[in-house]
C-alpha positions as CSV (number, residue, x, y, z in Angstrom):
1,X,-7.3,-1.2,16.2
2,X,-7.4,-2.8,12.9
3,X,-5.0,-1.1,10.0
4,X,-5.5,-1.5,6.5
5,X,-1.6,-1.0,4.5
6,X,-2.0,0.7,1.2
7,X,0.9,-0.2,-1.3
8,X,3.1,2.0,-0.9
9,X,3.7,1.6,2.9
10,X,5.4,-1.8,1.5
11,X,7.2,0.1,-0.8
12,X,8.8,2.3,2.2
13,X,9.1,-0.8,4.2
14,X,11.4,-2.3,1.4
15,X,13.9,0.7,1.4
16,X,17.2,-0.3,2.3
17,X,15.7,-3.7,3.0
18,X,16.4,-5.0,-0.7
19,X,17.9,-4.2,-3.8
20,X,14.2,-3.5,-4.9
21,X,13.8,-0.3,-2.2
22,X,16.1,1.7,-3.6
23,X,14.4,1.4,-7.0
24,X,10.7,1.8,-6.1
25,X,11.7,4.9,-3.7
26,X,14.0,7.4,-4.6
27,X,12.5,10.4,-2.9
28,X,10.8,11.1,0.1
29,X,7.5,12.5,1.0
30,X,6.0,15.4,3.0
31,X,9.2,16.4,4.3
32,X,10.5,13.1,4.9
33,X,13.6,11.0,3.3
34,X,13.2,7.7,1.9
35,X,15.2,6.5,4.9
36,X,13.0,8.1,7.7
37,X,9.9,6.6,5.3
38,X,11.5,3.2,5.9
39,X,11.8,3.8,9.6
40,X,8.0,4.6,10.1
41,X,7.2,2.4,7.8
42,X,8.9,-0.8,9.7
43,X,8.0,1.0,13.6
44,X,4.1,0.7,12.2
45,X,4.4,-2.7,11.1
46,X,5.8,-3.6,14.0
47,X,3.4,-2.0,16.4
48,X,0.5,-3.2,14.1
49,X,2.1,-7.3,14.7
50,X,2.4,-6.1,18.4
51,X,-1.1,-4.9,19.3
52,X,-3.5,-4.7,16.3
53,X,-5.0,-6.4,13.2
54,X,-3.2,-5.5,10.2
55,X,-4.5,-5.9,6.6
56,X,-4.1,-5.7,2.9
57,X,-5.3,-6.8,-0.2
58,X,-3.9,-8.8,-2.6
59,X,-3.8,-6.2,-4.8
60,X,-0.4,-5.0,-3.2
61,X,1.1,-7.5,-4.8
62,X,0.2,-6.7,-8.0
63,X,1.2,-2.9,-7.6
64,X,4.9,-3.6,-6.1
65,X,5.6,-5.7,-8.8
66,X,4.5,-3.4,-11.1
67,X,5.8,0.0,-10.0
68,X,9.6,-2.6,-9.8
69,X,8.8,-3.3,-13.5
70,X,8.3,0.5,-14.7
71,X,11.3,1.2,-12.7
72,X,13.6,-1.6,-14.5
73,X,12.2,-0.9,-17.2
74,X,13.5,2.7,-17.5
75,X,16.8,1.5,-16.7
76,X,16.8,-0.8,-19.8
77,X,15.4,1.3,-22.6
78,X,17.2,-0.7,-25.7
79,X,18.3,-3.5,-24.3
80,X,17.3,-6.8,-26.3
81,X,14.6,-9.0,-24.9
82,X,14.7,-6.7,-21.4
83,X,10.4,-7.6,-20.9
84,X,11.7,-10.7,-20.8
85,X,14.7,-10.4,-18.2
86,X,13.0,-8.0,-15.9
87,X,10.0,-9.7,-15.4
88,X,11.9,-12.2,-13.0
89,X,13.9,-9.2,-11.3
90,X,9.9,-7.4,-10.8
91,X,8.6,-10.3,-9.3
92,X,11.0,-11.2,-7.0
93,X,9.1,-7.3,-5.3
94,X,6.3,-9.6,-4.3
95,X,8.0,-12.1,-2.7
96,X,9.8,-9.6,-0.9
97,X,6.1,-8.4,0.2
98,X,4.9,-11.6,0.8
99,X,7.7,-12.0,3.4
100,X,6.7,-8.8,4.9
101,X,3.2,-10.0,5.4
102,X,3.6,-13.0,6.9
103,X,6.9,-11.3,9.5
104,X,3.9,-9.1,10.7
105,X,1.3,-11.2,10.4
106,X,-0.4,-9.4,8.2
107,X,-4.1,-10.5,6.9
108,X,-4.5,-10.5,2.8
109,X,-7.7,-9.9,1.3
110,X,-8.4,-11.3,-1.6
111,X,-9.9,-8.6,-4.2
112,X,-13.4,-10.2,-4.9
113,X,-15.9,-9.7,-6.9
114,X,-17.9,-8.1,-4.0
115,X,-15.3,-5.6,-3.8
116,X,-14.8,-4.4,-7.2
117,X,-18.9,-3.9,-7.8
118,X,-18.7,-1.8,-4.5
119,X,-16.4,-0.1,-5.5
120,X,-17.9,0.8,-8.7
121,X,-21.1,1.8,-6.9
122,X,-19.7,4.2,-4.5
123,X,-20.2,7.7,-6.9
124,X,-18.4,9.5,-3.8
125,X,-15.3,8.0,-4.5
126,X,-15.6,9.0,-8.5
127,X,-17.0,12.3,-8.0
128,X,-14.0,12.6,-5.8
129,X,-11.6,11.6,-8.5
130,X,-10.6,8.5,-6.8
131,X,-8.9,6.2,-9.2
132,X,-9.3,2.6,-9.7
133,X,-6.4,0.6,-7.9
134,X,-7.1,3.2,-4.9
135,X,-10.7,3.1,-4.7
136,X,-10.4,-0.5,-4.3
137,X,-7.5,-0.2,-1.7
138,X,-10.5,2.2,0.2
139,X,-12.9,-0.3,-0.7
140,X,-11.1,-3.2,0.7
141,X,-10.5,-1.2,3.9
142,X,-14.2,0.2,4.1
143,X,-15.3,-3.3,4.4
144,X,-13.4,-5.0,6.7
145,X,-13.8,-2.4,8.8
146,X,-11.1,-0.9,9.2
147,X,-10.3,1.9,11.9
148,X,-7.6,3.1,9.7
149,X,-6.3,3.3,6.6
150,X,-2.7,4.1,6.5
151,X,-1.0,5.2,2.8
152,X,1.6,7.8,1.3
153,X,-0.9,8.5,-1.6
154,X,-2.1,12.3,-1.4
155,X,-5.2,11.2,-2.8
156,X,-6.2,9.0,-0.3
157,X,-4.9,10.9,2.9
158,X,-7.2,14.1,1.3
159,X,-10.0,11.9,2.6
160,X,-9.3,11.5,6.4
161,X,-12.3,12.6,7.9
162,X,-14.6,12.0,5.0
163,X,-14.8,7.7,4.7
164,X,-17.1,5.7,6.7
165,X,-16.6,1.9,7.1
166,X,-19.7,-0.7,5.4
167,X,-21.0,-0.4,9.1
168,X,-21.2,3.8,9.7
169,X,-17.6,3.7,11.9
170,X,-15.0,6.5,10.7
171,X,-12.3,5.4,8.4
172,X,-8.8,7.8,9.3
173,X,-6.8,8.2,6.2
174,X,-3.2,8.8,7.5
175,X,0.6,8.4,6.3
176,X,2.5,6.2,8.8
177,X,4.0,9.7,10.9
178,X,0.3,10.0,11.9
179,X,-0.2,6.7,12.1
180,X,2.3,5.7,14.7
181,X,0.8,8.1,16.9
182,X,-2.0,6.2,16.8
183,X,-0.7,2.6,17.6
């Protein structure tokens, strides 16, 4: 099987792994805790390294960083100069992903041009009110073919059962409880 991560599975992954975990998750999801996100997160990472093809893109990167900087950034509301001191504290989120990555040997896609014009052609995806960073996170996954496309975003799980891959095969949307069950 080959798993495409959203972002925010890293997110879950980083909780209790980091000072950045408790920052970019401070509640849980669809009945779960933060903590029991972390768990599933780390058991489907490790089953992915285990048995399957794992992937991402690089655009991951870009979006723990970010949701570490609007986090700081709330924390610091006055400070002097904080854009400038938390931009070091936010990036140290991606190297705490890239670790993750390469500990489960996951692949990173680079987001191409190829990707960005499909995913501006695909009308479903807008009709559907799919926004940017997560229609390319489908995108990505929809051409490299991936069996499944595990994420925490609402949006993206409402699609389970609607996506095909660039070839015709079905593209599962599922948070990593669901996903598990599949590994």
């Amino acid at each position: 099987m080959k798993a495409y991560l959203d972002t925010g599975i890293f997110i879950d992954y980083l909780i209790g792994r980091s000072h950045a975990g408790q920052y970019l998750r401070s509640t849980g999801r669809r009945g779960r805790s933060p903590t029991q996100l972390g768990a599933d997160a780390e058991l489907c990472f490790g089953r992915l390294a285990e048995k399957h093809e794992a992937i991402t893109s690089s655009l991951t990167c870009y979006e723990v960083e970010e949701a570490m900087y609007r986090q700081l950034k709330v924390s610091s509301v006055g400070l002097p100069h904080a854009a400038a001191y938390l931009i070091p504290s936010a990036r140290s989120a991606i190297t705490q992903t890239l670790m993750t990555i390469r500990l489960f040997k996951v692949e990173l896609a680079a987001l191409t041009y190829e990707v960005i014009v499909e995913q501006c052609k695909d009308i479903d995806l807008q009709i559907k009110g799919v926004r940017a960073a997560d229609a390319l996170h489908v995108t990505t996954a929809r051409l490299h073919e991936a069996d499944a496309l595990i994420s925490g975003d609402a949006g993206i799980l409402s699609l389970d059962g609607v996506l095909k891959t660039a070839s015709g095969k079905p593209l599962r949307c599922v948070d990593t409880d669901e996903a598990i069950k599949m590994l």
